[in-house]
PDB file of N, H, CA, C and O in Angstrom:
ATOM      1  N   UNK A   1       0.826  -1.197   0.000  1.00  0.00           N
ATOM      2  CA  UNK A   1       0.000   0.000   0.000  1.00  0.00           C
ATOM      3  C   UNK A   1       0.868   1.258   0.000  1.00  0.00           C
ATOM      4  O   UNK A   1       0.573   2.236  -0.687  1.00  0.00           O
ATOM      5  N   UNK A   2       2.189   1.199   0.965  1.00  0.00           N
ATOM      6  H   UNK A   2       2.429   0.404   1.524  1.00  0.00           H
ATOM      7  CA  UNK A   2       2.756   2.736   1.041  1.00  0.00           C
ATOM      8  C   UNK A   2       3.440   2.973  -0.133  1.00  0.00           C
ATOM      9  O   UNK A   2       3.711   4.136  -0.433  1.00  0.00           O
ATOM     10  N   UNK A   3       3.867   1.750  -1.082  1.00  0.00           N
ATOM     11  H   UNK A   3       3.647   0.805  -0.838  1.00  0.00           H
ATOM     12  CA  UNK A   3       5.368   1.810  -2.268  1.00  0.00           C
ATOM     13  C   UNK A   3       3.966   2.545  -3.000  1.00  0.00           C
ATOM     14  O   UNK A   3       3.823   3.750  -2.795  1.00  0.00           O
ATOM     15  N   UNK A   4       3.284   2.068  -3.561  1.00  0.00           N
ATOM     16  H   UNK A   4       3.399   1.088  -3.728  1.00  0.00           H
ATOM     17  CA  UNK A   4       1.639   2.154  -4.417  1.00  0.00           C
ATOM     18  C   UNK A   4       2.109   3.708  -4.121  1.00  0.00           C
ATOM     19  O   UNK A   4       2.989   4.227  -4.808  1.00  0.00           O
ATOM     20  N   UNK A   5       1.479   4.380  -3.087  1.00  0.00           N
ATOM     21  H   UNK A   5       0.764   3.958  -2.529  1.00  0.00           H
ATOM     22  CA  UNK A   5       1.162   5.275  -2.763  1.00  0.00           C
ATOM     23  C   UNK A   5       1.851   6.409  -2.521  1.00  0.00           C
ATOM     24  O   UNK A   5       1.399   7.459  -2.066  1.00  0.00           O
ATOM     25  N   UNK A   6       3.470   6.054  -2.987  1.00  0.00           N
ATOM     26  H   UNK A   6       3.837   5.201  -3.357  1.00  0.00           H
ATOM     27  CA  UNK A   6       4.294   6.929  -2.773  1.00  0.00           C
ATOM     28  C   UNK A   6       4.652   7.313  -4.525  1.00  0.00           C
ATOM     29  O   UNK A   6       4.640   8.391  -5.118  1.00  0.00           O
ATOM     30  N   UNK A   7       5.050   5.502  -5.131  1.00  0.00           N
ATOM     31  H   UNK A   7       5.060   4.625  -4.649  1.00  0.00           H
ATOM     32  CA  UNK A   7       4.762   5.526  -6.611  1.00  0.00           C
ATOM     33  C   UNK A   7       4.020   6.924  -7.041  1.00  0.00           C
ATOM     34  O   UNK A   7       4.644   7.876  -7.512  1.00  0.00           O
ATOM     35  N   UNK A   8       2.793   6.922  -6.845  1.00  0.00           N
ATOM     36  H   UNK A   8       2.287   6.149  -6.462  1.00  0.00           H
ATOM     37  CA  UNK A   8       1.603   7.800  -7.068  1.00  0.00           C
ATOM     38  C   UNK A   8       1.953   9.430  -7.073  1.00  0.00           C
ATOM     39  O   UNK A   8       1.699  10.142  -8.045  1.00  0.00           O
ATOM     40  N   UNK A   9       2.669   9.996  -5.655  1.00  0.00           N
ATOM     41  H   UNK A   9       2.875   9.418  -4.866  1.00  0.00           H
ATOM     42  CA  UNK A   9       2.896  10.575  -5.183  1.00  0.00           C
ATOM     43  C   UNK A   9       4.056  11.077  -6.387  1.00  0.00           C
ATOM     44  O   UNK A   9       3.927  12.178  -6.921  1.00  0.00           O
ATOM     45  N   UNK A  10       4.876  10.408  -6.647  1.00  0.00           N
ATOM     46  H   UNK A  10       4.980   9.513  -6.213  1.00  0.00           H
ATOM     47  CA  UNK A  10       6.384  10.846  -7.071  1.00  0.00           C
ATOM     48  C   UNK A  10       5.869  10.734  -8.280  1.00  0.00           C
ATOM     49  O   UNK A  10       6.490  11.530  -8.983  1.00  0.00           O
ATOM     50  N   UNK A  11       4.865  10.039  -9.074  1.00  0.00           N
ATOM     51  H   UNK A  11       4.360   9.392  -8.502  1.00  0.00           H
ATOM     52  CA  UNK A  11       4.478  10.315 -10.361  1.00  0.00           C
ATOM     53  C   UNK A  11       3.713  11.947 -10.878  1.00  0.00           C
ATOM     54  O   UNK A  11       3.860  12.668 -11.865  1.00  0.00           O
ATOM     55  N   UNK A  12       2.909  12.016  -9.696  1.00  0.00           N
ATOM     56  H   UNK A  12       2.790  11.430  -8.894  1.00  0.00           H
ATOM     57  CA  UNK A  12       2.372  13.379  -9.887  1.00  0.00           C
ATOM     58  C   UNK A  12       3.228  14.360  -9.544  1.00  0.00           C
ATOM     59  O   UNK A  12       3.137  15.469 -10.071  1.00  0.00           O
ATOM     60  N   UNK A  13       3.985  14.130  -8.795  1.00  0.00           N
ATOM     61  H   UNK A  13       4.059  13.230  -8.367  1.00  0.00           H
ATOM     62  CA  UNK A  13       5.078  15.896  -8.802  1.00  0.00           C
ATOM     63  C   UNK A  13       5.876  15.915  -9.818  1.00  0.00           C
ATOM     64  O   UNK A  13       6.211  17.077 -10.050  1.00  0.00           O
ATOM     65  N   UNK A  14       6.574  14.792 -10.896  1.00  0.00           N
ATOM     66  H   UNK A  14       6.303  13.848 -10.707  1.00  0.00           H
ATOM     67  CA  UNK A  14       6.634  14.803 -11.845  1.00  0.00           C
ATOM     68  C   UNK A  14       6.619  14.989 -13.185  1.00  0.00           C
ATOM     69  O   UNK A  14       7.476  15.038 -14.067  1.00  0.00           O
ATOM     70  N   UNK A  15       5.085  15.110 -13.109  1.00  0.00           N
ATOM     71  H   UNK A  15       4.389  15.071 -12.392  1.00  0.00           H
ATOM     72  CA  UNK A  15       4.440  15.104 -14.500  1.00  0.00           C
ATOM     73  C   UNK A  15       4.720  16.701 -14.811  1.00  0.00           C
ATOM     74  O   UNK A  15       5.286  17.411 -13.979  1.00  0.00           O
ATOM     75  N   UNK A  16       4.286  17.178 -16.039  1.00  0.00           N
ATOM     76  H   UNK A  16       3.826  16.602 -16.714  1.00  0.00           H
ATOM     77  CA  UNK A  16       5.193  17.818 -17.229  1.00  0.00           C
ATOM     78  C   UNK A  16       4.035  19.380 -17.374  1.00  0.00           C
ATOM     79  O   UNK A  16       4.209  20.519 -17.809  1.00  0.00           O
ATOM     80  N   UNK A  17       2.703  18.546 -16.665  1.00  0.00           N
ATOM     81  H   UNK A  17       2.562  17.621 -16.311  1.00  0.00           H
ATOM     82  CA  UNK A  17       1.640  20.056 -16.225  1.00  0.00           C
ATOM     83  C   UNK A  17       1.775  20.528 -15.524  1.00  0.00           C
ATOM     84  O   UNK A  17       1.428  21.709 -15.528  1.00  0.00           O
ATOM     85  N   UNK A  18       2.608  19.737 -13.981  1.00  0.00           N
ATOM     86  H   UNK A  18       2.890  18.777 -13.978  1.00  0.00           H
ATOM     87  CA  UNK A  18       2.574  20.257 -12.516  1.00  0.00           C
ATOM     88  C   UNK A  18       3.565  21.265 -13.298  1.00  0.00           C
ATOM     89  O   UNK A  18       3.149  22.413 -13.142  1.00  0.00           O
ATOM     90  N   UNK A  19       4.567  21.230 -13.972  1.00  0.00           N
ATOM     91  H   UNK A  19       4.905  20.298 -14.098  1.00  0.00           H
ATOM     92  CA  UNK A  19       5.667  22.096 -13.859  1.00  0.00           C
ATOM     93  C   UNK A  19       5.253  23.007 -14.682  1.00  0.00           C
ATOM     94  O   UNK A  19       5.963  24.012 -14.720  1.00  0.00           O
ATOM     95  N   UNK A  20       4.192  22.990 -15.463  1.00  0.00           N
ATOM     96  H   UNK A  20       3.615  22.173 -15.432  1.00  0.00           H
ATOM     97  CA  UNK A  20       3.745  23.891 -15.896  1.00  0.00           C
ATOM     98  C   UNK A  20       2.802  24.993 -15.129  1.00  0.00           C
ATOM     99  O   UNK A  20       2.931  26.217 -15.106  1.00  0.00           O
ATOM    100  N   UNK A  21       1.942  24.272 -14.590  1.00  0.00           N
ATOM    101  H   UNK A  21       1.837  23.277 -14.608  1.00  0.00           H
ATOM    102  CA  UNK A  21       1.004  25.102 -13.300  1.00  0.00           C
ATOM    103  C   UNK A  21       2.005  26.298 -12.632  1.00  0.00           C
ATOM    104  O   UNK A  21       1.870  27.519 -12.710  1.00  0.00           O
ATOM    105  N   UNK A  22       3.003  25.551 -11.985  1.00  0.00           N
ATOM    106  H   UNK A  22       3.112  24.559 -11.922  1.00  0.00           H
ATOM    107  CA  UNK A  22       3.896  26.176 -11.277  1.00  0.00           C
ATOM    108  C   UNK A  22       4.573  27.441 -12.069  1.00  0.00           C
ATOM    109  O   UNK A  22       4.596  28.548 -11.531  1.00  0.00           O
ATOM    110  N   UNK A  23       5.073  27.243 -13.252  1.00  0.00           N
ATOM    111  H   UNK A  23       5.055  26.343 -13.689  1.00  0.00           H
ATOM    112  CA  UNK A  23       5.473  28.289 -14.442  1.00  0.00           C
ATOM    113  C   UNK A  23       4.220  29.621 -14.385  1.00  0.00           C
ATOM    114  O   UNK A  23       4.431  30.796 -14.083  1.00  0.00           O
ATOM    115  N   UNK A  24       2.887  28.980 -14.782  1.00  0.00           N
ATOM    116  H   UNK A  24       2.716  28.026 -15.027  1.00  0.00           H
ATOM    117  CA  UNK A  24       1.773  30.265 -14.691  1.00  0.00           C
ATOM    118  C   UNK A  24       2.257  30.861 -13.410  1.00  0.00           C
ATOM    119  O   UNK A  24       2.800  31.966 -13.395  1.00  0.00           O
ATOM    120  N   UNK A  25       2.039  30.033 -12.168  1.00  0.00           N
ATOM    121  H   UNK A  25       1.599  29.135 -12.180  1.00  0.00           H
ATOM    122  CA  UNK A  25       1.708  30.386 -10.941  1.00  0.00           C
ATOM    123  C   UNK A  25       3.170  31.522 -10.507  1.00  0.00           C
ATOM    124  O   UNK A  25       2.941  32.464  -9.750  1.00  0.00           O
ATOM    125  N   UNK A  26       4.740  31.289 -11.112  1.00  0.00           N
ATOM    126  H   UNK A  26       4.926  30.523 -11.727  1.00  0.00           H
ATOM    127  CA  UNK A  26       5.314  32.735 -11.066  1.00  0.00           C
ATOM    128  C   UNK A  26       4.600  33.580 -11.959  1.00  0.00           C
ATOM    129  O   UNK A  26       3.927  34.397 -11.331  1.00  0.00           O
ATOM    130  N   UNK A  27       4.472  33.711 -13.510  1.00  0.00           N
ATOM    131  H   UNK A  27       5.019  33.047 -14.021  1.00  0.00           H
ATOM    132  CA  UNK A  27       4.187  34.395 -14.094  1.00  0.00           C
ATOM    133  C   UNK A  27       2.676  35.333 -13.003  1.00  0.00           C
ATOM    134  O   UNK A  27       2.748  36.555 -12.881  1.00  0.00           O
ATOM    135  N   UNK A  28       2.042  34.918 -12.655  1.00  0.00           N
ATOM    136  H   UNK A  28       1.984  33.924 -12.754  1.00  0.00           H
ATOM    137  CA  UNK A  28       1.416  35.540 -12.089  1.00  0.00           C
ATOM    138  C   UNK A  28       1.485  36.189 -10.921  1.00  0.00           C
ATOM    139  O   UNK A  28       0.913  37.269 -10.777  1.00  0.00           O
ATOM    140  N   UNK A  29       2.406  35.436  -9.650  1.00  0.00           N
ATOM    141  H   UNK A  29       2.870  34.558  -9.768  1.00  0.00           H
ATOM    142  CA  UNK A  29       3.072  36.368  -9.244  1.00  0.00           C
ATOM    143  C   UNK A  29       3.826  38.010  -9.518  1.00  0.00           C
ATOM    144  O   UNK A  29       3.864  39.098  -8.944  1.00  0.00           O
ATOM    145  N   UNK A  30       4.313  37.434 -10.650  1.00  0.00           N
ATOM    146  H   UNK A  30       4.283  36.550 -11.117  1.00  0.00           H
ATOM    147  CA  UNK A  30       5.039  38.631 -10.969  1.00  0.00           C
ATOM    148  C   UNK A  30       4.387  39.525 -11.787  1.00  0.00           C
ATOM    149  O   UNK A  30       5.077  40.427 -12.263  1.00  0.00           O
ATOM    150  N   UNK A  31       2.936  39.472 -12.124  1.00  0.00           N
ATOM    151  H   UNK A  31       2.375  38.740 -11.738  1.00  0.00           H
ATOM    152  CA  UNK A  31       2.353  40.028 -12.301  1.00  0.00           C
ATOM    153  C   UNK A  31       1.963  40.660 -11.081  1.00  0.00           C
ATOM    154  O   UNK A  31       2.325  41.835 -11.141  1.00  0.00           O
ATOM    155  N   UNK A  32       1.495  40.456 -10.201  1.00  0.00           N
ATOM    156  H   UNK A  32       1.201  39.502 -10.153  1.00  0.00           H
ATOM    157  CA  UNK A  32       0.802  40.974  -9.457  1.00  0.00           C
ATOM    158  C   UNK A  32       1.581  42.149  -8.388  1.00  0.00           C
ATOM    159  O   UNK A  32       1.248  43.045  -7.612  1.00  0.00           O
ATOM    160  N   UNK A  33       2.898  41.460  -8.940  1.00  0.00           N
ATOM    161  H   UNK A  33       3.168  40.732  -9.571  1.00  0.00           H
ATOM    162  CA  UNK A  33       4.128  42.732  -7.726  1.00  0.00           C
ATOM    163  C   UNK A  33       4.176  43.624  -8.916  1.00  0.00           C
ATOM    164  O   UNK A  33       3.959  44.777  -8.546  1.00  0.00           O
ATOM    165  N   UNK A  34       4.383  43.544 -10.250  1.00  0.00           N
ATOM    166  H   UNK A  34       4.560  42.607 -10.551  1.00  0.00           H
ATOM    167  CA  UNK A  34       4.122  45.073 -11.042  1.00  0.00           C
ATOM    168  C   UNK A  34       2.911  45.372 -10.767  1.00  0.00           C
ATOM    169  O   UNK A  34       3.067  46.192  -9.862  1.00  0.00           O
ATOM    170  N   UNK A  35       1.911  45.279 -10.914  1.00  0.00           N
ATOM    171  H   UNK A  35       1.784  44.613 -11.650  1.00  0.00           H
ATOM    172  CA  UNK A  35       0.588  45.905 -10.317  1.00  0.00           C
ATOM    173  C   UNK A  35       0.720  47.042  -9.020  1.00  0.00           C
ATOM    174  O   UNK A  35       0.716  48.272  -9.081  1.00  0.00           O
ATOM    175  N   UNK A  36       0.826  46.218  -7.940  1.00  0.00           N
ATOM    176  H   UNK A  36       0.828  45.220  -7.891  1.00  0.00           H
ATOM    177  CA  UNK A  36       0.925  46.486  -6.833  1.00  0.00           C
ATOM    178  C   UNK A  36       1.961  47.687  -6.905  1.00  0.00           C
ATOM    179  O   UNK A  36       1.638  48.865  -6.754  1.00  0.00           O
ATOM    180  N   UNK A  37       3.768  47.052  -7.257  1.00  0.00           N
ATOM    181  H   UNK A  37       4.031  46.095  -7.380  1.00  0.00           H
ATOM    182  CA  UNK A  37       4.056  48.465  -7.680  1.00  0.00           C
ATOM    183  C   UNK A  37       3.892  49.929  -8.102  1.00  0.00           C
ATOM    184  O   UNK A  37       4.319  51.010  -7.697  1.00  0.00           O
ATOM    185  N   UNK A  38       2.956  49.433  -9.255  1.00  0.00           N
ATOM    186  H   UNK A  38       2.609  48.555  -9.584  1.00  0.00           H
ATOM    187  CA  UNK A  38       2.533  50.478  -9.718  1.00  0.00           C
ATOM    188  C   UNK A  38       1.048  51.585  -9.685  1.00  0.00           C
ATOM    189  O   UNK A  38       0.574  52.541 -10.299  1.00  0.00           O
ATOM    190  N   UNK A  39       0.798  50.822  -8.692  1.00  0.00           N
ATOM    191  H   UNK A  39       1.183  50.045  -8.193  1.00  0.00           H
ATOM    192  CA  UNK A  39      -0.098  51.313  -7.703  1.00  0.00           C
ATOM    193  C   UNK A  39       0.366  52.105  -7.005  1.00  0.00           C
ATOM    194  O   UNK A  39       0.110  53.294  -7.189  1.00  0.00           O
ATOM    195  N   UNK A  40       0.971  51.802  -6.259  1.00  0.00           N
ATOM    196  H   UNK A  40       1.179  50.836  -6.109  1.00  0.00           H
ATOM    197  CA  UNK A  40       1.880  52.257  -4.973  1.00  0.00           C
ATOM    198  C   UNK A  40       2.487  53.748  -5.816  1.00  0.00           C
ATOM    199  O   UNK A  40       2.083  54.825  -5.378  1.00  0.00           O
ATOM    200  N   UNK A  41       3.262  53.745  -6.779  1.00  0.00           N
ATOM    201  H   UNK A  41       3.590  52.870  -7.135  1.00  0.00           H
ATOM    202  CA  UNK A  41       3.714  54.668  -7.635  1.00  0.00           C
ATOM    203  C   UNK A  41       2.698  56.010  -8.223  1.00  0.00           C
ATOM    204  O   UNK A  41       2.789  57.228  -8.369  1.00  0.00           O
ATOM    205  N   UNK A  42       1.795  55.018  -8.421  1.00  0.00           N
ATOM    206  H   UNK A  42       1.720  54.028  -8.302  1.00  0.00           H
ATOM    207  CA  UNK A  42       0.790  56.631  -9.363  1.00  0.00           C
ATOM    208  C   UNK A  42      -1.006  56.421  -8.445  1.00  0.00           C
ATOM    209  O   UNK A  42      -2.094  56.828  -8.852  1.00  0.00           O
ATOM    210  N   UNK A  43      -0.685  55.636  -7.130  1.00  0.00           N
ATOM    211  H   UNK A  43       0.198  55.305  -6.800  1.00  0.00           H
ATOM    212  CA  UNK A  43      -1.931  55.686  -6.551  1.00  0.00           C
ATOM    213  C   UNK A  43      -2.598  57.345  -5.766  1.00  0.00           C
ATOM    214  O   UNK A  43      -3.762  57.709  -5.594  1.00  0.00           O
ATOM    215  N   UNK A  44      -1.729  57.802  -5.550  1.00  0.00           N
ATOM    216  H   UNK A  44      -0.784  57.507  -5.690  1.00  0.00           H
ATOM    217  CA  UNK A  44      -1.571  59.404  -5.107  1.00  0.00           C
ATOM    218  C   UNK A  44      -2.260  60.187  -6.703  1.00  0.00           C
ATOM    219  O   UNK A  44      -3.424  60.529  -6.495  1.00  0.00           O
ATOM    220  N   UNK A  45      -2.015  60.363  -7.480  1.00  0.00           N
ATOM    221  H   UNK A  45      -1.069  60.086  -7.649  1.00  0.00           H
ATOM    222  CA  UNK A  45      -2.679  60.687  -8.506  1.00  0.00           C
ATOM    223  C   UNK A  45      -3.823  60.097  -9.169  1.00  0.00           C
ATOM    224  O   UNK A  45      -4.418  60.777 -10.004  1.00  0.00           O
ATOM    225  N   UNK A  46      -4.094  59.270  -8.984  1.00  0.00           N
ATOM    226  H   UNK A  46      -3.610  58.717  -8.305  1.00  0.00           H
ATOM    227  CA  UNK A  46      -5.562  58.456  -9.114  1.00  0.00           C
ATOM    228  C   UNK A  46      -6.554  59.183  -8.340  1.00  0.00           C
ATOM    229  O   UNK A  46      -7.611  59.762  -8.588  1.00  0.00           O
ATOM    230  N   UNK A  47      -5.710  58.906  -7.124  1.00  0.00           N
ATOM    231  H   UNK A  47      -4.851  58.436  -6.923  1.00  0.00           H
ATOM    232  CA  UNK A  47      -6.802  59.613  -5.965  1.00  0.00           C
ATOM    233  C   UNK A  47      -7.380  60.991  -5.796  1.00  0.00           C
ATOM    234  O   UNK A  47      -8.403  61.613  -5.509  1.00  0.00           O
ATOM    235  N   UNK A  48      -6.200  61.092  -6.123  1.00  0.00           N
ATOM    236  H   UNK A  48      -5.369  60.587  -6.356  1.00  0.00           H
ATOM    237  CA  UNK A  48      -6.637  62.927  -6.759  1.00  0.00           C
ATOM    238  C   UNK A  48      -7.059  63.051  -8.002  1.00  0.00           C
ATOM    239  O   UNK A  48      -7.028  64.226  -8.368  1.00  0.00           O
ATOM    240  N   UNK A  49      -7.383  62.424  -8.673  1.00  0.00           N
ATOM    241  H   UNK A  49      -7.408  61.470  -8.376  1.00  0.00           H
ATOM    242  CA  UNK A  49      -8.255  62.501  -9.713  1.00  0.00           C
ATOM    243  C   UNK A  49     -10.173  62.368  -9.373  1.00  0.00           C
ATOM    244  O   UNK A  49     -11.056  63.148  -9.732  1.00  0.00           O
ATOM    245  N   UNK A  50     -10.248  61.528  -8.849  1.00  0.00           N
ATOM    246  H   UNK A  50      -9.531  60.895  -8.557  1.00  0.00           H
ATOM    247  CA  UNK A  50     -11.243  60.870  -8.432  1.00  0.00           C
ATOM    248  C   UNK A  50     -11.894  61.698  -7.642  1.00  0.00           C
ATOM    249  O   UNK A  50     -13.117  61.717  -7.772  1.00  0.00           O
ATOM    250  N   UNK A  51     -11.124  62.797  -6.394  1.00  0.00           N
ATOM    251  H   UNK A  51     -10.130  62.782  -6.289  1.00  0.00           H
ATOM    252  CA  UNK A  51     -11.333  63.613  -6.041  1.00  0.00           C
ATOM    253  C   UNK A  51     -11.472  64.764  -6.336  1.00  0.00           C
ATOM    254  O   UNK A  51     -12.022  65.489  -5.507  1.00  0.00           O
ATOM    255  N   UNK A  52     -11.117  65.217  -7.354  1.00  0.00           N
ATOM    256  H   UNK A  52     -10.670  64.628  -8.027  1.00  0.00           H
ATOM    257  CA  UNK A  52     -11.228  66.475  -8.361  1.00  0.00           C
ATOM    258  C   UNK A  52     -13.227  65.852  -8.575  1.00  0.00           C
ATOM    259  O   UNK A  52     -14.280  66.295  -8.117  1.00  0.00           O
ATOM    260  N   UNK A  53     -12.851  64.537  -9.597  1.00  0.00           N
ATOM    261  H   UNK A  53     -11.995  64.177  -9.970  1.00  0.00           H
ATOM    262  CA  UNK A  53     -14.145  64.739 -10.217  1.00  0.00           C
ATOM    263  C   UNK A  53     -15.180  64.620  -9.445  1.00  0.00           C
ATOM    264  O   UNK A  53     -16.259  65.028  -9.874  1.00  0.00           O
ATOM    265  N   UNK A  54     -15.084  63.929  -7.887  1.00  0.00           N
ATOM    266  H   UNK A  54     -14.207  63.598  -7.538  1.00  0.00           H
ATOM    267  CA  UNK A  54     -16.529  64.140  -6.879  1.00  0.00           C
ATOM    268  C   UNK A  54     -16.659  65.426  -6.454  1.00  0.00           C
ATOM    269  O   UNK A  54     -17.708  65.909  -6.027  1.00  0.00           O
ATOM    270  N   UNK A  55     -15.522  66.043  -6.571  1.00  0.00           N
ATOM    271  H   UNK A  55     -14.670  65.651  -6.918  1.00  0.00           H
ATOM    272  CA  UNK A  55     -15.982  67.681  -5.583  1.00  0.00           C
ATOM    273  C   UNK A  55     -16.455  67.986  -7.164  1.00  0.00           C
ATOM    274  O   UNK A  55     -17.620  68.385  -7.158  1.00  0.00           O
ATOM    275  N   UNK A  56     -16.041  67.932  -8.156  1.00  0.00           N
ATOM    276  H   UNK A  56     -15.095  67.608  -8.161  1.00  0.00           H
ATOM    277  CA  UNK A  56     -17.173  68.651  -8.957  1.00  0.00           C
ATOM    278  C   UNK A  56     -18.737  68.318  -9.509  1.00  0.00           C
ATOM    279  O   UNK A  56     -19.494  68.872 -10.308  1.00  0.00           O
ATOM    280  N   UNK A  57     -18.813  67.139  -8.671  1.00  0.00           N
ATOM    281  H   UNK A  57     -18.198  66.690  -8.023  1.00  0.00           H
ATOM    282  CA  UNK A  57     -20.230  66.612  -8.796  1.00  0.00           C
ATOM    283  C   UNK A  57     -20.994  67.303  -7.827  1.00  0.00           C
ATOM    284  O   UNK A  57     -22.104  67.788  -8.045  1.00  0.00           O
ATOM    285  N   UNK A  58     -20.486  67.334  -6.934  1.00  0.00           N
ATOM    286  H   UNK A  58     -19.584  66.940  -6.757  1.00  0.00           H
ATOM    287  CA  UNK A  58     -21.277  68.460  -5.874  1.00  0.00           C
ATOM    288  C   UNK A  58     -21.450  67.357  -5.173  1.00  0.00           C
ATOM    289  O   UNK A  58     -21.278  66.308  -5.793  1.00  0.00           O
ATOM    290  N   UNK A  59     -21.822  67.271  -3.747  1.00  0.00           N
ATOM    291  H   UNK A  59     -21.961  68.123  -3.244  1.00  0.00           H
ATOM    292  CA  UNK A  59     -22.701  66.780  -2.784  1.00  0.00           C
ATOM    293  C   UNK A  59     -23.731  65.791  -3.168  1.00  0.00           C
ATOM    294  O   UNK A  59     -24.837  66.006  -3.664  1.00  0.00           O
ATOM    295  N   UNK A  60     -23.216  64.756  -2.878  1.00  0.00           N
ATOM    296  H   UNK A  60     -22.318  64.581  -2.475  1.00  0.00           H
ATOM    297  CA  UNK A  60     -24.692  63.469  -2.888  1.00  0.00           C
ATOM    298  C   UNK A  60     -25.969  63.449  -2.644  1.00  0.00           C
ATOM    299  O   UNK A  60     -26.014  62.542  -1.813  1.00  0.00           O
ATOM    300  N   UNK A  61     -26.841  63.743  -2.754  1.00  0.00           N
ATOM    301  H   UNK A  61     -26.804  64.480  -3.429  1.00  0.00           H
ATOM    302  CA  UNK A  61     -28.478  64.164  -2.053  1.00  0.00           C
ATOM    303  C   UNK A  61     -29.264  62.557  -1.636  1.00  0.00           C
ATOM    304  O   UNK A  61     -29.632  61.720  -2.461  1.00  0.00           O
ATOM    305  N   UNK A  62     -29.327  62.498  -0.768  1.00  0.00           N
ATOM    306  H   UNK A  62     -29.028  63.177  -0.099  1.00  0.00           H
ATOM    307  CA  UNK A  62     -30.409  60.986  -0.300  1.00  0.00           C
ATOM    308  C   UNK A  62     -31.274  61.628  -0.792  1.00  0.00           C
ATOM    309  O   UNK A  62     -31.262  62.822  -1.092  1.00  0.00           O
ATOM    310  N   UNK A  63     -32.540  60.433  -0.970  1.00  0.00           N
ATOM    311  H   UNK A  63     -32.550  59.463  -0.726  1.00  0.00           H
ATOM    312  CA  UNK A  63     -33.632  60.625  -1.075  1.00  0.00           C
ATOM    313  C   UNK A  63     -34.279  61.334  -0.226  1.00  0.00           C
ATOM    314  O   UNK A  63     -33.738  61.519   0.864  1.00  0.00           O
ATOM    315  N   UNK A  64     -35.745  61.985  -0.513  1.00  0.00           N
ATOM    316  H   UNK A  64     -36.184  61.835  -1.399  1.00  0.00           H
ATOM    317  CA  UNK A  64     -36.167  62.786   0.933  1.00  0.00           C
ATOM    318  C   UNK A  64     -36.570  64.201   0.786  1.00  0.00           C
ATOM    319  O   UNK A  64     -36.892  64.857   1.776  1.00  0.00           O
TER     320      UNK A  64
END
């Protein structure tokens, strides 16, 4: 049962998709630290954008 089951084991970390999964899985990492970077970089100007255009919407009104 354990040789079976280790067999199994050492066949699937093996195989030729896991190492592919793993390939996306940096690529996407490293996507996500340029993101984040560049967030961090031009998020101060976003924000002030966003804020320009609500103060020129004026004041929200509820219903009422």
């Amino acid at each position: 049962m354990l040789p079976r089951l280790y067999r199994r084991l050492y066949q699937m970390l093996h195989r030729e998709d896991a190492q592919a999964m793993v390939e996306y899985a940096v690529i996407l990492v490293l996507v996500a630290v340029v993101v984040i970077v560049v967030l961090m970089v031009v998020g101060n100007q976003v924000q002030n954008v966003f804020c320009n255009i609500s103060g020129a919407l004026g004041p929200i009104r509820g219903p009422g």
